[in-house]
C-alpha positions as CSV (number, residue, x, y, z in Angstrom):
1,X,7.2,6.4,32.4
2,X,5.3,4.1,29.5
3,X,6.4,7.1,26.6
4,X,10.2,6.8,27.7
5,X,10.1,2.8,27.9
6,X,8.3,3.3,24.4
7,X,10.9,5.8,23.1
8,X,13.5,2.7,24.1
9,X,11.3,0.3,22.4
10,X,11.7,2.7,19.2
11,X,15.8,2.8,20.1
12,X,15.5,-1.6,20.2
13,X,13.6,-1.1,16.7
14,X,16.0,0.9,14.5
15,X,19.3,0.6,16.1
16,X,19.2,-3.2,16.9
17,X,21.7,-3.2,20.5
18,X,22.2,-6.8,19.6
19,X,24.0,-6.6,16.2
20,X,27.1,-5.0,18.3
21,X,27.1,-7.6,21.1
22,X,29.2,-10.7,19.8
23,X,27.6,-13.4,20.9
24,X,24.2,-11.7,21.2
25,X,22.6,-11.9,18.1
26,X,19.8,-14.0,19.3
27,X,18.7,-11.8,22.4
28,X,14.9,-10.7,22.0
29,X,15.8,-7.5,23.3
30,X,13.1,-6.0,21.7
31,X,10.4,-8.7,22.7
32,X,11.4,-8.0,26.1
33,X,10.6,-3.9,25.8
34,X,7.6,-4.1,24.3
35,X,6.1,-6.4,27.2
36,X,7.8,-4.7,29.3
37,X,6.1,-1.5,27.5
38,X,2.8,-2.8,27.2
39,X,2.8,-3.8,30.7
40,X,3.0,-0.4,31.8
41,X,0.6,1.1,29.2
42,X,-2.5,-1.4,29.9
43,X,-4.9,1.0,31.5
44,X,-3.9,3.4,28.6
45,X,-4.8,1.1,25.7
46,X,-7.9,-0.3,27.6
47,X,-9.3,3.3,27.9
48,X,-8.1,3.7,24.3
49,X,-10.0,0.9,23.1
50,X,-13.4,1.6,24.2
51,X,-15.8,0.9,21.8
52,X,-17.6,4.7,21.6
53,X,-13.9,5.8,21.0
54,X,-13.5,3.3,18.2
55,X,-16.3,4.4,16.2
56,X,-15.1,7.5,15.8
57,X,-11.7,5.9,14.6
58,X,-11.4,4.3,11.1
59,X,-7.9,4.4,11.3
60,X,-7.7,2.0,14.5
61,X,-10.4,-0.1,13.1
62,X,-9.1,-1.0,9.6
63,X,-5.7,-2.0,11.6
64,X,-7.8,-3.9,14.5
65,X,-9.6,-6.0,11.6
66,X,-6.2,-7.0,10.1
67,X,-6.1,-9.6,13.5
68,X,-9.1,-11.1,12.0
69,X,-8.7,-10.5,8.2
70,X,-5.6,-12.7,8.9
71,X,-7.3,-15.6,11.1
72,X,-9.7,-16.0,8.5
73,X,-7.5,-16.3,5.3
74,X,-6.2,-19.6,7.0
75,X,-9.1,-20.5,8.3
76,X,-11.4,-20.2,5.5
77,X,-9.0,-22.7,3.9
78,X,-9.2,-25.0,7.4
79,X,-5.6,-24.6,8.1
80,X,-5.1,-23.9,12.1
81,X,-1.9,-24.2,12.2
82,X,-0.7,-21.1,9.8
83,X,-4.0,-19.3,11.4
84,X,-3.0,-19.4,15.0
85,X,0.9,-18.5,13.9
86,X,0.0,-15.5,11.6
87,X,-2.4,-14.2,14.1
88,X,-0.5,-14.1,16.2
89,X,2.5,-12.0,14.2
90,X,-0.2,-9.5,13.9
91,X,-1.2,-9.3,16.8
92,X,2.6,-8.4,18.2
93,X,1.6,-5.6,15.4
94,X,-1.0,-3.9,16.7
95,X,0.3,-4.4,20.0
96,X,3.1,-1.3,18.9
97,X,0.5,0.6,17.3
98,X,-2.0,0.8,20.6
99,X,0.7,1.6,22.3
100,X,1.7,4.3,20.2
101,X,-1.7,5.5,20.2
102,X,-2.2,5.3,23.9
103,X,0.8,6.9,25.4
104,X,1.6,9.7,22.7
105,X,-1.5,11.5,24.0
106,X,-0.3,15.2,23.8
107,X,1.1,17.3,20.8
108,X,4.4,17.8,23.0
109,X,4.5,14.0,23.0
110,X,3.9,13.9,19.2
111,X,6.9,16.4,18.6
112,X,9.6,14.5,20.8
113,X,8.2,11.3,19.4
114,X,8.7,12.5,15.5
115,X,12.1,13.9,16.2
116,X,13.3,10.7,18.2
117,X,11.9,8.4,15.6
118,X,14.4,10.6,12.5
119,X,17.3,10.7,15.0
120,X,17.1,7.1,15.4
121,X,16.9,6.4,11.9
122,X,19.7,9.0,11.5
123,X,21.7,6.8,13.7
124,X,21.1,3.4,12.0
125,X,21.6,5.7,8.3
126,X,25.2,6.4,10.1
127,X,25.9,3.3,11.0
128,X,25.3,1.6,7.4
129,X,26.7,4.8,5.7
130,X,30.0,4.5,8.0
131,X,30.2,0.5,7.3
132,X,29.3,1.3,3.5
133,X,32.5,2.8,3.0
134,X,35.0,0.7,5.4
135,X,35.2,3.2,8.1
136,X,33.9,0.6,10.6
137,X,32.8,-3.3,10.4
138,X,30.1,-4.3,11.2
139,X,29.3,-7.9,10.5
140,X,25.5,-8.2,10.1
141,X,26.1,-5.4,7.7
142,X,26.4,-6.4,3.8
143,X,25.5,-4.2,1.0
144,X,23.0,-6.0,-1.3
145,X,24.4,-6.3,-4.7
146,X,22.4,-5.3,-7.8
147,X,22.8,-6.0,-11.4
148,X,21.8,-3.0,-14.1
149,X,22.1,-2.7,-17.5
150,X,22.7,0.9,-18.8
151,X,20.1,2.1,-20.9
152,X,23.0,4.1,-22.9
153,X,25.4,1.7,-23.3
154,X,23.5,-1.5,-22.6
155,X,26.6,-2.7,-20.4
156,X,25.6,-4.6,-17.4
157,X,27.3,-4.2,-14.2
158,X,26.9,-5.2,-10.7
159,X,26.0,-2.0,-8.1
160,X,26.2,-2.4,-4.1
161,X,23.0,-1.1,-2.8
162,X,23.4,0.2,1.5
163,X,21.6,-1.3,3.7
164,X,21.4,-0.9,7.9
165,X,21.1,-3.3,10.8
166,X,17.3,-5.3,12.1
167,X,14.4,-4.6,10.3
168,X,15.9,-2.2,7.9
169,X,18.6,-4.9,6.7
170,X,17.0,-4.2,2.9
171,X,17.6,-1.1,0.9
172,X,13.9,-0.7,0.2
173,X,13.3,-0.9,3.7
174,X,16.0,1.9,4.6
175,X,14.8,4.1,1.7
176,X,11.3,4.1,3.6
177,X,12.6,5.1,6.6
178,X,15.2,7.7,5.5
179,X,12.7,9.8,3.2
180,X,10.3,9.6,6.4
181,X,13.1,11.1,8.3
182,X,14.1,14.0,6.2
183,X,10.2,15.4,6.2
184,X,10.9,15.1,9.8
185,X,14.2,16.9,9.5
186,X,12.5,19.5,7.1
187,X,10.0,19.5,9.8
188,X,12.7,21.0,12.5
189,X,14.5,22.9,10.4
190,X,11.7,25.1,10.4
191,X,10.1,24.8,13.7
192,X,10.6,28.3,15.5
193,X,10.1,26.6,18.8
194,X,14.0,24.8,18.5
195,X,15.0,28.6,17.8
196,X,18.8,29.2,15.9
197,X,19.4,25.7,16.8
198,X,17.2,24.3,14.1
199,X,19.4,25.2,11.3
200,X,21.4,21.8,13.1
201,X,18.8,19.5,11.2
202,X,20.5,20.4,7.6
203,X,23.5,17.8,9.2
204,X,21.0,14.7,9.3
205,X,19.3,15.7,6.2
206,X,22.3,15.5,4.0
207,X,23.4,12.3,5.6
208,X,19.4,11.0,4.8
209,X,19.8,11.9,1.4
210,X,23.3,10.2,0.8
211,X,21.2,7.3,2.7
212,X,18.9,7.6,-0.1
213,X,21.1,7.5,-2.8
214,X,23.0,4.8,-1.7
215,X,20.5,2.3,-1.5
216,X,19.7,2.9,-5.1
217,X,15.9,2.3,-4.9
218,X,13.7,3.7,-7.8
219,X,10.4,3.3,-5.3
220,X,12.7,5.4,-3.0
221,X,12.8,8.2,-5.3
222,X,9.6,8.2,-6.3
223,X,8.8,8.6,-2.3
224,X,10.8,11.2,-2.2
225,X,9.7,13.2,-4.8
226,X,5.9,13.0,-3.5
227,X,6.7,13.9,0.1
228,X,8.4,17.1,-1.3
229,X,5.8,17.4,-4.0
230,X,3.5,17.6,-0.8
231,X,5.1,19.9,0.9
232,X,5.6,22.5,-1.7
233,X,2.1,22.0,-2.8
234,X,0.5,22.6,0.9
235,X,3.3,25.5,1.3
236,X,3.2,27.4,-1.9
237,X,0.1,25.8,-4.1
238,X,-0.1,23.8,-7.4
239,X,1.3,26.2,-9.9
240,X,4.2,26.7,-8.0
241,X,5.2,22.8,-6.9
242,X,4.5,22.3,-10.6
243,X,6.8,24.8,-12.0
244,X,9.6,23.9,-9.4
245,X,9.1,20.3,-10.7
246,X,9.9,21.1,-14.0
247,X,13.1,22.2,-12.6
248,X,14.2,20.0,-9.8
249,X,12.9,16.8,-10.8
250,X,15.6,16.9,-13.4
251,X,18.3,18.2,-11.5
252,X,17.6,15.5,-9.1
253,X,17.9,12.6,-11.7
254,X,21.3,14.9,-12.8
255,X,22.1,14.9,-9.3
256,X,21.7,11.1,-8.8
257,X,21.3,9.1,-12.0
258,X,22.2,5.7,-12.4
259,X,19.5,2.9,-11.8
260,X,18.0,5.3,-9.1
261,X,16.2,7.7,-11.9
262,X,16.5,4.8,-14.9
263,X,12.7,4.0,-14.8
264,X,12.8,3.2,-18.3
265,X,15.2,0.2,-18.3
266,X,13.7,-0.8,-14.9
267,X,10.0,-1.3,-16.3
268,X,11.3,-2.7,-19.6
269,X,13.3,-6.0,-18.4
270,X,14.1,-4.7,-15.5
271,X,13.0,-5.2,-11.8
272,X,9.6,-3.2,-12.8
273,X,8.5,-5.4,-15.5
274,X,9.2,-8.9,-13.0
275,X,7.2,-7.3,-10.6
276,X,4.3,-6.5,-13.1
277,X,4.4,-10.1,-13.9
278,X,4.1,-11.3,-9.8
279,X,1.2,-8.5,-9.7
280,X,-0.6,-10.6,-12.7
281,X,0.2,-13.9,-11.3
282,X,-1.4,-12.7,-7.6
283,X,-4.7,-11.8,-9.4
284,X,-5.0,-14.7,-10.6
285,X,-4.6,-16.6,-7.8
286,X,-6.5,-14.3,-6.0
287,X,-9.4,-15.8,-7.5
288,X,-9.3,-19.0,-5.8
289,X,-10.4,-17.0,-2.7
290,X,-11.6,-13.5,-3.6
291,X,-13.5,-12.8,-0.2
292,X,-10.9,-14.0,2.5
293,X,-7.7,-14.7,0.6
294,X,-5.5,-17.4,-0.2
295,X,-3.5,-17.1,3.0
296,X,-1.0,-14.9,4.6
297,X,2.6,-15.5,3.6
298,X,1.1,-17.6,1.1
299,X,2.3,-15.2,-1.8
300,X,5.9,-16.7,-2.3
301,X,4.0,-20.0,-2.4
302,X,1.6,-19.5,-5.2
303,X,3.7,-16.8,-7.2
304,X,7.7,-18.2,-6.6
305,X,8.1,-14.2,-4.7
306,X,6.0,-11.8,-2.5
307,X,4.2,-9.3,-4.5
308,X,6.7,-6.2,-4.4
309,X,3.6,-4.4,-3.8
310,X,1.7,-4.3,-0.5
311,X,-1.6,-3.2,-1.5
312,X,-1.5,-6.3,-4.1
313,X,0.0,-8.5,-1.6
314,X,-2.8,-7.8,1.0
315,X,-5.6,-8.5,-1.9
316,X,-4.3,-11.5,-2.9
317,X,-3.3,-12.4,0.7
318,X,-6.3,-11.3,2.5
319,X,-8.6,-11.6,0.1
320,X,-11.3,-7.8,-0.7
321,X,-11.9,-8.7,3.2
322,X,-8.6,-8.0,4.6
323,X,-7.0,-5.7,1.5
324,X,-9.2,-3.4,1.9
325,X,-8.6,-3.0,5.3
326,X,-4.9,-2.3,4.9
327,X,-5.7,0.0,2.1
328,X,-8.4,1.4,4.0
329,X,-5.7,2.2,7.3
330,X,-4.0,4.4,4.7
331,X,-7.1,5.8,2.5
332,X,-8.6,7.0,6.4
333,X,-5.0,8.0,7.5
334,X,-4.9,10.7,4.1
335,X,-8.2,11.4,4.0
336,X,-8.4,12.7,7.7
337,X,-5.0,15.0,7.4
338,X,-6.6,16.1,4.6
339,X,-9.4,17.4,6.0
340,X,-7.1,18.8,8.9
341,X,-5.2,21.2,6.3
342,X,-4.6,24.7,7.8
343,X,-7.2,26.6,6.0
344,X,-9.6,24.0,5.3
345,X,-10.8,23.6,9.2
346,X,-12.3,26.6,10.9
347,X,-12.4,24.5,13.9
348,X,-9.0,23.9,13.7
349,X,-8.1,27.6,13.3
350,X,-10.2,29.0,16.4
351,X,-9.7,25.7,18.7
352,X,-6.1,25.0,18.0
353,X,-2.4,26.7,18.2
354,X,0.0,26.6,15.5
355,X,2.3,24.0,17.6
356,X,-0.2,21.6,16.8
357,X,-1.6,22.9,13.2
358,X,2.5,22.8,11.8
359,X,2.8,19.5,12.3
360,X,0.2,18.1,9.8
361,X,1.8,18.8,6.6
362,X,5.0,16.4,7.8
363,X,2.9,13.7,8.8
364,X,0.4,13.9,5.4
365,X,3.5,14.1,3.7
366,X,5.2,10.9,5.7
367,X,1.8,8.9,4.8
368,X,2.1,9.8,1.1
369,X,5.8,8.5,0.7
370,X,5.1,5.2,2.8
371,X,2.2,5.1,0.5
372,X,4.4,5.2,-2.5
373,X,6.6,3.6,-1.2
374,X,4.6,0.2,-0.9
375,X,3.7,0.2,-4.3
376,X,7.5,-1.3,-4.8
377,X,7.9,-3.3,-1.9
378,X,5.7,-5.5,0.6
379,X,5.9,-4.5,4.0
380,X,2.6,-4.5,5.2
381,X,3.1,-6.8,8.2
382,X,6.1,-4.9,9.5
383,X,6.2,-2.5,12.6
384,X,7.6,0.5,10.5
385,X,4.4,1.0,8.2
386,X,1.9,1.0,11.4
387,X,4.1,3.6,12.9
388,X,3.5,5.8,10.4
389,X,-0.7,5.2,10.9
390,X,-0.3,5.6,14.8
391,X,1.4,9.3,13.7
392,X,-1.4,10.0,11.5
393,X,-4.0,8.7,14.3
394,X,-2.4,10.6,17.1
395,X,-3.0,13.7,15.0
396,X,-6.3,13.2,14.1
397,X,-7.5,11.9,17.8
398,X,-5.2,15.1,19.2
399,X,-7.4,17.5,17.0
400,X,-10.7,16.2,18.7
401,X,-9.0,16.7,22.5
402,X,-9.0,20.3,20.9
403,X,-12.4,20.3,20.7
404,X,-12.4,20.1,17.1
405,X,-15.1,17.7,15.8
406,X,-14.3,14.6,14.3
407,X,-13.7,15.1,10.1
408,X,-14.2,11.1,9.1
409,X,-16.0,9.1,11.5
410,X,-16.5,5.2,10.4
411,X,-20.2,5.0,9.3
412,X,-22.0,3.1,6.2
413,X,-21.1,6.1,4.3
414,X,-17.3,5.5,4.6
415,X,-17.9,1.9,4.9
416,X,-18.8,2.5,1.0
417,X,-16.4,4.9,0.4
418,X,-13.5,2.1,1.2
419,X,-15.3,-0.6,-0.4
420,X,-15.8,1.5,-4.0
421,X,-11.8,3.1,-3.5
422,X,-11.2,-0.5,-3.2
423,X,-12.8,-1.7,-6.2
424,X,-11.2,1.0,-8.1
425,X,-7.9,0.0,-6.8
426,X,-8.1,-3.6,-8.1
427,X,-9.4,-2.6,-11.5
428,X,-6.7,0.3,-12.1
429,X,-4.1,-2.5,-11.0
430,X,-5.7,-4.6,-13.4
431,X,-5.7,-2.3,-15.9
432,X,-2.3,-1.1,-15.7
433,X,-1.0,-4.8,-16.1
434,X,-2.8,-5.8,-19.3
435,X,-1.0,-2.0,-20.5
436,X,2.1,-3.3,-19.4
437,X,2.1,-6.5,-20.4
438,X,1.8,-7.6,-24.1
């Protein structure tokens, strides 16, 4: 019963019930699920939390520690009152994400979960798609409105960017979501298991992709392209993706163009360069508070915007403390599907069956574009982004119910590894401003 009351929790999540009710707006539908949810699950997540089964868990850990990476970047400034709020929003968090883990404890459960979670965002793409171009009205629905100067002409005009109901009520947002759902839909249009009926997922792939084009997001594109880059490269090897990128990547900015594939204009007074300049302002201020912070949903405070990048955000937010945990839920999340490649695992050859074995390409390939993804956007205190690290963790704790032994296990060792791949991060960021800046 708790994975169907979670799969409704999922349907509250991306299709929003309330935005069609006049009058209803204001109804926590959603709040009332995941209690409802999490009510049910209990034992589950109390098994799942056991502190033997942590240690073999980086994943769950980094996302755990965010509770108290959070606490402390208000407390460490003696402000209780933001402390006990933020918390709190993080702990509604990583309430979804131990229910995920808990109750999608089977590969079967992983499969029905993927495909529910791109037909759901298939219906919300609809939805927007359908109000985009006055076939329905929905109020809650406006397309943002963009301004872009063309690179050729150097005319500036005004372009409506789609955007869909709730959480994904942001083009950036509904770019995320959509390029996660076509590697699902690439995922069943070639799983044997759905027989003939497979070739049914080229309908909400094409809708995806007029999705993505519609909300005219560069960082869209660019997730795009690395979750197909992915999947060629895992499928067919480096020299192959790379000459098939020589040929599609420009067909595709053919294809699309506009401010979508412009990445010139946009990191030369464009949006790029403005968010280069927030990057450079949060470094700065990250040094009030390099350990814990300066305090989360402080950015906006101290910089006039949020960072537009959630690795940044986190460091500046959380302080080397609580950034490197976020970056860490996504460096653990890679690095352990990595490991997991058919080929690379003998374990996973002898102790597993392909069912389970397909599905890791589609979910390294999901991690990869939410990775890019938050390099143009800051999301990392919304549901969405920890749904896509409980996908990678239910693989990785599914492969060790095989029998398969665990490939990263959180020990000094990795401990270091995080805290040098953070390091790295900072100074590359750092770096790559004082470039672009001059």
């Amino acid at each position: 019963m708790e994975f169907y009351l979670f799969l409704l929790l999922n349907f509250t999540l991306f299709v929003r019930p309330a935005d069609f009710l006049a009058g209803a707006e204001q109804l926590p539908i959603y709040n009332c699920v995941i209690l409802a949810t999490a009510a049910v699950a209990a034992p589950r997540i109390a098994e799942f939390v056991r502190l033997d089964r942590l240690l073999r868990d980086p994943i769950t850990v980094c996302i755990l520690g965010l509770i108290p990476a959070v606490a402390l970047s208000h407390l460490s400034h003696f402000d209780t009152w933001s402390a006990r709020t933020w918390t709190w929003e993080m702990i509604k968090i990583v309430i979804y994400y131990l229910i995920l883990v808990s109750v999608v404890n089977s590969t079967q459960r992983l499969r029905i979960f993927l495909y529910t979670i791109a037909l759901f965002a298939v219906t919300s793409s609809a939805i927007a798609v359908a109000d985009y171009y006055n076939l329905i009205d929905i109020p809650s629905l406006r397309a943002v409105e963009d301004s872009h100067i063309d690179s050729a002409t150097g005319e500036n005009s005004v372009i409506p960017r789609l955007c869909a109901t709730g959480i994904f009520n942001d083009p950036n947002d509904l770019e995320m979501i959509a390029v996660f759902a076509m590697v699902i839909c690439t995922m069943g249009l070639t799983d044997r298991q759905l027989g003939p009926i497979r070739i049914a997922w080229l309908a909400p792939m094409a809708l995806l992709f007029v999705t993505l084009v519609l909300t005219k997001s560069r960082g869209g594109m660019l997730a795009f392209m690395a979750s197909a880059g992915t999947l060629s490269y895992l499928r067919f090897g480096l020299w192959k993706t790379a000459a098939a990128a020589l040929v599609c990547v420009p067909a595709l900015a053919l294809a699309t163009g506009g401010r979508q594939t412009d990445f010139g204009s946009g990191m030369s007074g464009g949006t790029g360069e403005s968010r280069i300049e927030l990057w450079s302002a949060g470094l700065i201020a990250m040094k009030q508070a390099p350990l814990f912070g300066i305090g989360c949903n402080r950015y906006w405070e101290e910089c006039g915007q949020v960072a537009h990048n959630s690795f940044v955000h986190c460091f500046v937010e959380l302080g080397l403390f609580g950034g490197s945990l976020y970056l860490g839920a996504f460096w653990f999340s890679a690095l352990s599907l990595w490991k997991l490649r058919p080929g690379a695992n003998l374990s996973l050859q002898l102790l597993t069956g392909d069912s389970f074995r397909r599905l890791q390409p589609f979910i390294l390939a999901g991690v990869l574009s939410f990775a890019v993804s938050q390099f143009s956007l800051s999301r990392a205190f919304t549901v969405p982004t920890y749904l896509i690290f409980g996908a990678a963790d239910v693989y990785f704790r599914e492969s060790e119910r095989h029998g398969v032994p665990a490939v990263v296990e959180l020990d000094v060792r990795q401990l270091a590894q995080l805290l040098a791949v953070s390091m790295a991060f900072i100074a590359g960021i750092y770096i790559f401003i004082r470039i672009s800046i001059r």
